[in-house]
SENUTI-972178 format. One record per residue: x, z, y of N, C-alpha, C in turn; residue in one letter. Coordinates in steps of 0.001 Angstrom, whole numbers, plus 524288, in hexadecimal, padded with zeros to 5 digits. Atoms other than C-alpha are relative to their C-alpha. Layout:
N
XZYXZYXZYa/...
END
This chain:
137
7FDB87FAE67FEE980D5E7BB747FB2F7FC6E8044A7FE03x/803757FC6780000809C27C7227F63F7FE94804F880399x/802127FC877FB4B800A17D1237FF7F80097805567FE76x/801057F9D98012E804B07DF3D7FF187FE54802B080448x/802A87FC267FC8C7FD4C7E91180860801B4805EE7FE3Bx/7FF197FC35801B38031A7F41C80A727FE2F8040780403x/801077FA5E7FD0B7FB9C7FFCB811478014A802E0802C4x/7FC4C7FC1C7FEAA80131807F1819B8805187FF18802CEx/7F9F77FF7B7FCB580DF7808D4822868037C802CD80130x/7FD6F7FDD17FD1B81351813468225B80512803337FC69x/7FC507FFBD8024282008819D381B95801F07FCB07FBE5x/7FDC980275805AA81F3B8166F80D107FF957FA4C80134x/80058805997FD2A81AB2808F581302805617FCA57FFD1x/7FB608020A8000F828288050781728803D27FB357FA4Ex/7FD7280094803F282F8F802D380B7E7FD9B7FA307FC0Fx/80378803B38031F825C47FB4A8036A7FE307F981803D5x/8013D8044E7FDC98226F7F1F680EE1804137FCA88012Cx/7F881801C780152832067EF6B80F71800647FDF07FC23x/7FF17800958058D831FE7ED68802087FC8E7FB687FF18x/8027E8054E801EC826277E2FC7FFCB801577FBB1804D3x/7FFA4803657FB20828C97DB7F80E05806397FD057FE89x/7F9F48024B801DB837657D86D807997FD427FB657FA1Cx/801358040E8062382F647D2DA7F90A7FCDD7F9E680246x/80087806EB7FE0382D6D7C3577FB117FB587FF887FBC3x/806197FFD68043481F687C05B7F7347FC78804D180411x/802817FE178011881A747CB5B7FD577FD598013280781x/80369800167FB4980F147CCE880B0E7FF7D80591800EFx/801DA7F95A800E780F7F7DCA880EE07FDA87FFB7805EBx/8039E7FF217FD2F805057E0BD815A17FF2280647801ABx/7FFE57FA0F7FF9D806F27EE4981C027FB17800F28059Dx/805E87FF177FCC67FA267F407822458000E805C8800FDx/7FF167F9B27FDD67FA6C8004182B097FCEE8021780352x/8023D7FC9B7F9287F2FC809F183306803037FF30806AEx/7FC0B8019F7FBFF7FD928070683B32804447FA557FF3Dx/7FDA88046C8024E802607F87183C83804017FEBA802B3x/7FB27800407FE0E80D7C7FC58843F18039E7FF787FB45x/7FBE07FDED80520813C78039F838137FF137FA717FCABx/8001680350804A280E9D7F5F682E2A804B87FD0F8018Bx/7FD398055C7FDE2816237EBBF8393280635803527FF42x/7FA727FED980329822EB7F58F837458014D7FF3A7FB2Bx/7FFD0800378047F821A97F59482A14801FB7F8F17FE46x/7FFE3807BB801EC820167E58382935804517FD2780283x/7FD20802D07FC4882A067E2A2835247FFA97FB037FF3Cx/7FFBB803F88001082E637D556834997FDE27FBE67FB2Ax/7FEB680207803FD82BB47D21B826E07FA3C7FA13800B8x/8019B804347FE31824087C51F827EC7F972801AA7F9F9x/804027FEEC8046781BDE7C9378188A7FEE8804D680110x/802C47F8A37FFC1816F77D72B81F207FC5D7FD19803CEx/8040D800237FECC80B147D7DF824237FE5B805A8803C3x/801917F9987FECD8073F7E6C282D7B7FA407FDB480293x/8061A7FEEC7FE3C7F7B37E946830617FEBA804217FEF4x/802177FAE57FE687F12E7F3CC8352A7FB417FEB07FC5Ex/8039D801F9802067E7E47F79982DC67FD2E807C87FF6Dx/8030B7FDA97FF917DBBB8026882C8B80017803937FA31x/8032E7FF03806577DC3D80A6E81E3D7FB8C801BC7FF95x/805B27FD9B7FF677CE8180FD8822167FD4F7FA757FE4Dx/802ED804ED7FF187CB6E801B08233D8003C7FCBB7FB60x/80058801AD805FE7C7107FEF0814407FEB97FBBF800D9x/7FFEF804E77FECE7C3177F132817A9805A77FC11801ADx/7FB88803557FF967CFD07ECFA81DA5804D2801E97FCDAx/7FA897FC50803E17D9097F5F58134A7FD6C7FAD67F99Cx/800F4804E5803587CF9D7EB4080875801037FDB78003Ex/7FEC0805FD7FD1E7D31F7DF228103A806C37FF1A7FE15x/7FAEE802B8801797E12B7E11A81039802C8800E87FA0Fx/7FD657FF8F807237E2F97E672801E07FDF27FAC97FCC8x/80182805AA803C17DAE57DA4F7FD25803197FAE78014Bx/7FB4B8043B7FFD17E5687D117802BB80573801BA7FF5Bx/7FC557FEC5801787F0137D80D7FD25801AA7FEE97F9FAx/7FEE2801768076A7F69A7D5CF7EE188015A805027FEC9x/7FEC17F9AE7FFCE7FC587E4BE7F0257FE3E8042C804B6x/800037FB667FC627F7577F0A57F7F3802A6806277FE80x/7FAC67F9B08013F801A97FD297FA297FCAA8020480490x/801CF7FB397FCFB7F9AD8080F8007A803828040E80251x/7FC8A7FB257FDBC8039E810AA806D47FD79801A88050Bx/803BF7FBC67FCAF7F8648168780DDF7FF128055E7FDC1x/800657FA85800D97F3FC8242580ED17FD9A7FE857FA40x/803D87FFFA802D47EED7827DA8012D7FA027FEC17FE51x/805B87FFA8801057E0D582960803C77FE797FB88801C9x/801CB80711800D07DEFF81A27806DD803147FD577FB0Fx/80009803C6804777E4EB816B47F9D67FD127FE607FCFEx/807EC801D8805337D60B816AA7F1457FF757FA8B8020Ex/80245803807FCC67D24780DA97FDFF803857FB0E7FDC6x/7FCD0804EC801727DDD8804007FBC6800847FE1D7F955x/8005780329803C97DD988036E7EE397FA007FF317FD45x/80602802708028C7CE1C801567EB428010E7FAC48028Ex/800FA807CB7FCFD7D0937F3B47F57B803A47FE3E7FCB6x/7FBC680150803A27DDB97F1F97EBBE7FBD37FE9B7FA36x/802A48010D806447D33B7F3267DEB07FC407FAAB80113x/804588045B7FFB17C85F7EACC7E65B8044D7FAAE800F1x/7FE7B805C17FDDA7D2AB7DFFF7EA23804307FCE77FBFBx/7FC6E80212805507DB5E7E0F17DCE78060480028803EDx/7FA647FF8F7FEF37E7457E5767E4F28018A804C87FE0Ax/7FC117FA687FE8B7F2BD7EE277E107801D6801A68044Dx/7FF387FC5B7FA157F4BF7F9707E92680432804837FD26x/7FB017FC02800F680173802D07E9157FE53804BF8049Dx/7FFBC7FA8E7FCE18017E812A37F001803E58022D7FF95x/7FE767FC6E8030E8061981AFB7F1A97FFED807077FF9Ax/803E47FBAC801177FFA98266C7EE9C7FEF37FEB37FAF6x/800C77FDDC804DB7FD0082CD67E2967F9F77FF7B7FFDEx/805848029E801247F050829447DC347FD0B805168011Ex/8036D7FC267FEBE7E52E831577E1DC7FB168005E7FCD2x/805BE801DC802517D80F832827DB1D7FC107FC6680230x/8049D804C27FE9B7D196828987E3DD803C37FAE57FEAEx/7FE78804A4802457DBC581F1B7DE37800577FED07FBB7x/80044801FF804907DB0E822117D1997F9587FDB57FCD7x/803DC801017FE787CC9481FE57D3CF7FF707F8968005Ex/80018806717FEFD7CED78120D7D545804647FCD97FB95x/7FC938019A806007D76C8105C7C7597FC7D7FAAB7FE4Dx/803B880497801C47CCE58096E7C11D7FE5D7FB0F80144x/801AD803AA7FA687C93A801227CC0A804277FBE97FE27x/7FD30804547FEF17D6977FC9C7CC838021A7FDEF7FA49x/7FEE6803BC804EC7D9E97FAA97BFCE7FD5E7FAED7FD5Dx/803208032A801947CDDE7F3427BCDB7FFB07FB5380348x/7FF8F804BF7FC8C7D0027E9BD7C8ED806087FD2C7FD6Fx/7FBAC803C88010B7DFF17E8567C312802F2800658058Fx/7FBFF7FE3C7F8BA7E5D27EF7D7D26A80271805F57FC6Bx/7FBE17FAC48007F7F1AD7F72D7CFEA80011804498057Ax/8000B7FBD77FA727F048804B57D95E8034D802357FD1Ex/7FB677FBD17FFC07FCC88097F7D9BD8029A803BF8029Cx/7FF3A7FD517FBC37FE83817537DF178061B801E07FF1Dx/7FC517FD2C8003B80AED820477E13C801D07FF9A7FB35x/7FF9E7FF03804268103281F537D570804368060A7FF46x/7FAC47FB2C800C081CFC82C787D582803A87FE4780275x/7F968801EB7FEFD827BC824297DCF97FF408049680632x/7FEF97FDEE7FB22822C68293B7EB7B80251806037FFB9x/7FDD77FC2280115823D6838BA7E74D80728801157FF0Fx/7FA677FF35801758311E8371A7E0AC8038C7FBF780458x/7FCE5800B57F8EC8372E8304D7EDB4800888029D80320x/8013A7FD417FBA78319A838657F5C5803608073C7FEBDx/7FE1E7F98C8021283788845447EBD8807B07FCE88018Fx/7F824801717FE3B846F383CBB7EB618018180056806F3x/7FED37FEAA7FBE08459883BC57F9C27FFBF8046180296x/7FEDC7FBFE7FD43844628488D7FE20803DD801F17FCABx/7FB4C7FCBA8036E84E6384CEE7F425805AC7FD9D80343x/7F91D8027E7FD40858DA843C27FA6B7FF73801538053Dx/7FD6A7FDA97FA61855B484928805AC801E0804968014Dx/7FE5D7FA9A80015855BF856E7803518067D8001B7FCFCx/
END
């Protein structure tokens, strides 16, 4: 099976943890400040995984990205550097989403030269976020 870790619990969360907990093959691992919001997120599904977990706590944010095959940060911004330097040291791809900051592009080299795709925001969230308020207004 493959191990995805995905960060975070809380709105954008939803959707995506719906979405890989349905693909056959695949172990999701949702890790939260709050492991109320991960065990909603995972309900019944037998391949979800919810743990609480510390993002201050750079030792245990290493641990679980190095037993992952994918890490999705849908944490606050300013822990994305943190998650993807343990993504360059462990040779995992990591998805955001957040727009590349200068402490991530800071870590280009890094990752290119290890062969870890860091993939931030790329333009889809903005233009959702512009169609949906239009259909609402």
């Amino acid at each position: 099976m493959r191990e995805i870790l995905v960060l975070g619990a809380g709105l954008v969360a939803r959707p995506l943890v719906m979405y890989l907990l349905e693909v056959e093959g695949f172990r999701v691992t949702v890790a939260s400040r709050t492991v109320s919001k991960a065990e909603r997120l995972i309900g019944e599904m037998a391949n979800g995984r919810a743990i609480a977990i510390d993002v201050t706590d750079d030792a245990a944010v290493g641990a679980l990205i190095a037993d992952a095959d994918l890490a999705v940060s849908l944490l606050p911004y300013a822990y994305h550097p943190m998650v993807a330097r343990h993504c360059v040291v462990h040779g995992i791809p990591m998805v955001t989403t957040s727009y590349v900051k200068p402490e991530m592009e800071a870590l280009d080299a890094a990752a290119r030269c290890a062969g870890v795709l860091l993939l931030n925001e790329i333009g889809v969230d903005p233009g959702i976020d512009h169609m949906s308020a239009m259909a609402i207004i």
